[in-house]
N, C-alpha and C positions, 0 to 999 in steps of 0.2 A: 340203651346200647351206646356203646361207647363210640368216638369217631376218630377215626386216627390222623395224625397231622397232614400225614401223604396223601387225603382226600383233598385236601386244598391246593395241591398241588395243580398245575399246568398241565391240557394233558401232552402227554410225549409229542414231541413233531417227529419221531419217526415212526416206523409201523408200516404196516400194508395202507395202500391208499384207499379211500370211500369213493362207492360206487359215482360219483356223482364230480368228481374231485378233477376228470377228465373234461367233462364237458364246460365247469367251471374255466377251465383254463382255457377253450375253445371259446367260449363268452369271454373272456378276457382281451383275446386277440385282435376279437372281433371287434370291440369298444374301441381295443389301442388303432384299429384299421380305419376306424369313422372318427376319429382324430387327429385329422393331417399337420396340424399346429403340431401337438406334442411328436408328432411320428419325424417330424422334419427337425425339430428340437434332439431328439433321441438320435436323429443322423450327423449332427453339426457337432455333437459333444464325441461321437464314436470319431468320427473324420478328423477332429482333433487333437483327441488323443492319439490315434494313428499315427497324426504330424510327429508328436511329441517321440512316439517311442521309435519309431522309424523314417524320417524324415526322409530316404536316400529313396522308399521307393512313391514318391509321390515327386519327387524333381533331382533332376540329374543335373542342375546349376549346381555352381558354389554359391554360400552364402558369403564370402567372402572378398571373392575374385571378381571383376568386374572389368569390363571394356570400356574405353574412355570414348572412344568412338561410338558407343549406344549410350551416353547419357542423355536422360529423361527420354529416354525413349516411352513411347505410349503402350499401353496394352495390346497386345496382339496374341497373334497363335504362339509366338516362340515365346513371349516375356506375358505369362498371363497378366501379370498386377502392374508390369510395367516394368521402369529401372529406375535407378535412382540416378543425383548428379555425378556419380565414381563410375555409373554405368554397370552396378551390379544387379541384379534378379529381384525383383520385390518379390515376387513368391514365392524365392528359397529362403528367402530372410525371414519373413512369416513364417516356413513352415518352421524353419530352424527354430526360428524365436517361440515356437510354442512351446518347445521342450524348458526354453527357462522360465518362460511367466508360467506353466501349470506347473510345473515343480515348486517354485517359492509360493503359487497360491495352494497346494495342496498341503505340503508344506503347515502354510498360516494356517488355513482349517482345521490340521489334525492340532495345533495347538491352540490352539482355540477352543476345538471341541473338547480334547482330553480336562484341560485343566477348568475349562468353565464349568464342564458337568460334573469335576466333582467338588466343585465351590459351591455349586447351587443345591448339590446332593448336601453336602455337610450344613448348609443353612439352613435348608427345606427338612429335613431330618431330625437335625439338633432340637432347633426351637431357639426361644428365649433369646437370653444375652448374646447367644453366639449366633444366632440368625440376626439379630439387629445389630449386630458390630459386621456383621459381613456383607449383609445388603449395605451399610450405609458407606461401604468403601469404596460397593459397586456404584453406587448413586454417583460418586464418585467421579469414576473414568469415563461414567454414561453422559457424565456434565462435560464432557473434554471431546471435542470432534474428533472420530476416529482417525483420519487423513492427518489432522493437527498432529495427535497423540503419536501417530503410526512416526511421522515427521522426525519428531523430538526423539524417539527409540533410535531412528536409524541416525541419525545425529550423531547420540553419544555413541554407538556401537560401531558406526564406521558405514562407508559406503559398498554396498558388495548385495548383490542378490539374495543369499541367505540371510544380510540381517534386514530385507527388506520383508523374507519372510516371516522373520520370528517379531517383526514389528506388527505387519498385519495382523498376526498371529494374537501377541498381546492386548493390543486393539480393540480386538472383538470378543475377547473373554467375556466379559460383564454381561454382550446378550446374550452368550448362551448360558451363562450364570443364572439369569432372570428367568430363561425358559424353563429349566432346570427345576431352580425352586418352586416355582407353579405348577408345575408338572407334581414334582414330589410334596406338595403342600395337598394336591387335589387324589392322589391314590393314598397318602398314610390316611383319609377319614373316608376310607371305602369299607364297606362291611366284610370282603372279605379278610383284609389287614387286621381287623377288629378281631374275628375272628382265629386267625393265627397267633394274635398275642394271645386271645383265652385258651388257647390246646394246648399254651404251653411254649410257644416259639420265643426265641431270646431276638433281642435286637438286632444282630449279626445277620441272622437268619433271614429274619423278617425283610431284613434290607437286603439282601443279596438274591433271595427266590419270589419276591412280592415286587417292592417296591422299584427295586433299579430298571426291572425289565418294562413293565406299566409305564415309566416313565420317559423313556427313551424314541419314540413316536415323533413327540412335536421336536427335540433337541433332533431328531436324523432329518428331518424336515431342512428344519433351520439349516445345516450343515450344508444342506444340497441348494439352497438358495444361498450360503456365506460364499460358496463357490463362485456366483457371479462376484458376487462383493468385493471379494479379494482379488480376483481376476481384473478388476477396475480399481484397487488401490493399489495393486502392485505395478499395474499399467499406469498410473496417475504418478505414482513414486518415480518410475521410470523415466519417464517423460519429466520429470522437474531435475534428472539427473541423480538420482539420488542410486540409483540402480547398478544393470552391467553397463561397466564403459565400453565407447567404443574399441572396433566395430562389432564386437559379440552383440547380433540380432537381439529384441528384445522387444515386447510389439510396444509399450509405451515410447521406446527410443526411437522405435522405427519412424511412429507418428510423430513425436519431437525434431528428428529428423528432416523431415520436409516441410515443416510448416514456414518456413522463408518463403517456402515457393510455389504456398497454395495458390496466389494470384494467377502464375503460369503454368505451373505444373502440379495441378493437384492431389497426383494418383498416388506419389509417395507414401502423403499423411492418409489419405482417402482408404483405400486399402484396405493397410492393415487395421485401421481405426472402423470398418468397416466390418472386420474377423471378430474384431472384439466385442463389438457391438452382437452382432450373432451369437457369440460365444453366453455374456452376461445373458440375453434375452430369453434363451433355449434352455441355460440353468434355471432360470426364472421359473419357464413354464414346465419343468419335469419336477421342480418344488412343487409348485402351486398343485400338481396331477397328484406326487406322492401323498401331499393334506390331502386332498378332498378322500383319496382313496381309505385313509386311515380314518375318519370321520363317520364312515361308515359302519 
């Protein structure tokens, strides 16, 4: 009996749901309920984003405008984070400032990820000469500290938010280039792949209904943990200046900002260096959750 190619196929994700398919999700909740780490991680990235795309209902300060008469004021009920020495809002600046650092980190990620997976796709893929001239380019960049590297991009391209994204962005090509290729090196010698070539499947094929989808797992991993990473090299970038000029919020500038006057006043840098810190650690652990979940 003959077998035809569309048996190798995936089956559909849509359809009527399996009996079973409800309670599945009920144990799912229930997991994500008895893990107060990831559930607090999942609240600090939502709350953040929030900042970003709505900032106006989470504080009715300016980020901008500021009281000379409440400089360095401390934390309290009116000024959550405090003020700075202009006497403006630390917490509106923050919230402000999220909308620039997640946008040049998201930004850096989607370029990162677009173009690494398909370098590592085309290596992992090819073979031969053209997988050893493209890893050894990677070897490359991977030899160059990315903060250096990221440096040097915004350098020549100028100082401004966006080219701090598309440096980050650059930057980190190569790991997910590397993941990429391992990924796509470990499903082309799967038996089903094997398989699809003998029924008759052209390369094209093979690569676009087998391989690219098997593949993409560890690289969406990666992606969700590049999110802290850029979020702290775009904060790092910031903070050396390289970033927005003043006074457009921006959480590396904000913590660059006060660092004169950590001795006395240390809530400035504290702060938001503080968000940040949250921010990167929460990425961290919603990666680490997404592995183990797909490991399974």
């Amino acid at each position: 009996m003959t077998v035809k190619p569309d048996t190798l196929a995936a089956p559909a994700l849509s359809g009527p749901a399996r009996p079973g398919s409800g309670r599945a999700s009920l144990r799912r909740l229930g997991e994500l309920a008895q893990q107060p780490v990831l559930v607090a991680s999942w609240i600090t990235v939502l709350v953040v984003i929030g900042w970003a795309v709505a900032p106006r209902l989470f504080t009715s300060h300016s980020p901008y405008n500021g009281d000379s008469a409440a400089s360095f004021a401390p934390p309290s009920a009116e000024h959550w984070f405090g003020t700075d020495r202009l006497g403006r809002d630390l917490f509106a600046r923050t919230v402000y400032g999220a909308h620039t650092t997640l946008t040049a980190t998201l930004l850096a990620v989607l370029i990162a990820f677009a173009i690494g997976t398909v370098v590592g796709l085309i290596a992992g893929f090819s073979g031969g000469i053209v997988d050893i001239a493209v890893m050894r380019l990677v070897d490359v960049f991977l030899a160059i500290p990315s903060l250096l590297l990221a440096m040097v991009v915004v350098s020549v391209l100028g100082y401004s938010t966006q080219n701090i994204a598309l440096a980050v962005g650059i930057s980190s090509i190569a790991s997910f280039a590397r993941v990429m290729r391992a990924e796509v090196l470990t499903v082309v010698n799967q038996d089903y792949v094997k398989a699809a070539y003998g029924l008759g499947g052209g390369r094209p094929a093979v690569l676009l209904r087998h391989v690219v989808p098997n593949s993409l797992n560890s690289v969406i991993a990666l992606a969700a943990l590049e999110v802290g990473t850029a979020v702290l090299a775009v904060a790092s970038l910031g903070f050396l200046g390289y970033g927005a000029p003043p006074p457009q919020p921006e959480w590396g500038l904000l913590v660059a900002e006060g660092r004169d006057y950590v001795a006395t006043h240390p809530w400035p840098s504290i702060m938001p260096g503080l968000v940040l810190a949250l921010v990167v650690v929460a990425t961290h652990r919603i990666s680490t959750s997404y592995r183990k979940e797909h490991r399974r």
